[in-house]
N, C-alpha and C positions, 0 to 999 in steps of 0.2 A: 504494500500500500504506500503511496507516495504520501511526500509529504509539504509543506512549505506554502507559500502566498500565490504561484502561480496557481494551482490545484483549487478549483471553485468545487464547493463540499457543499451540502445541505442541510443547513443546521437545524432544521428542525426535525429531520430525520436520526442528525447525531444526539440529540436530546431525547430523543424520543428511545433511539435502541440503548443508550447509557441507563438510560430511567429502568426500559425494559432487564437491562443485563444487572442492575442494581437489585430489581426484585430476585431473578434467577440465583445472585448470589447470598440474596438474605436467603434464598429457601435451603440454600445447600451448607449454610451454615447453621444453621438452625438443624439441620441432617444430621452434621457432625456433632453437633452439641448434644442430639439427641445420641448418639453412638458414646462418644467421650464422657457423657452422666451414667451411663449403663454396664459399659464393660471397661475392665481395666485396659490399660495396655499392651500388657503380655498378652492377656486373652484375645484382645484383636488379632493380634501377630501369629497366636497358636491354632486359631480357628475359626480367621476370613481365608478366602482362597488368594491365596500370592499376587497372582493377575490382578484380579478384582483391588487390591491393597496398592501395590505397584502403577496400577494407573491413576487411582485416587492421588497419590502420591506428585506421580507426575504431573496432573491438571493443577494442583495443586500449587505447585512451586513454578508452571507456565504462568498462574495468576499473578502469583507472590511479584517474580519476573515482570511482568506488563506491568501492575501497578508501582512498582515501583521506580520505573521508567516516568510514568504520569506524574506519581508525586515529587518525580526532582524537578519536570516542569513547571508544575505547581509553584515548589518551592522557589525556584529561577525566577518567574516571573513576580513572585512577592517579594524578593529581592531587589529585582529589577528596579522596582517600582518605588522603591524606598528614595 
């Protein structure tokens, strides 16, 4: 995905699927919370299927990744601004 000032976006679509992906991520935290109040740790480890764990894992730290890329723009630009 490109990116910069030549690139005309449509913002009311990027607000619109942010808002969208904001819900999607409270429901999958709210998944994990329900998982994390339930079973210890080990017992995830000892008796979810590896895969299943492993990919969780990885979407997981793909998020972690993206937003944290957002938040040093964030952060950049409140800097900037100072």
């Amino acid at each position: 995905m490109q990116s910069g000032s030549k690139r005309h976006i449509d913002i009311a679509r990027l607000k619109a699927d942010v808002a969208a992906a904001g819900v999607e991520l409270l429901s999958a935290h709210c998944a994990a919370d329900r998982i994390r109040l339930q079973y210890s740790p080990q017992d995830i480890v000892n008796f979810s299927e590896p895969n299943t764990l492993k990919k969780a894992i990885a979407s997981s730290q793909a998020l972690c990744r993206f937003f944290s890329v957002i938040e040093a723009q964030m952060t950049n630009g409140e800097d900037s601004g100072r």
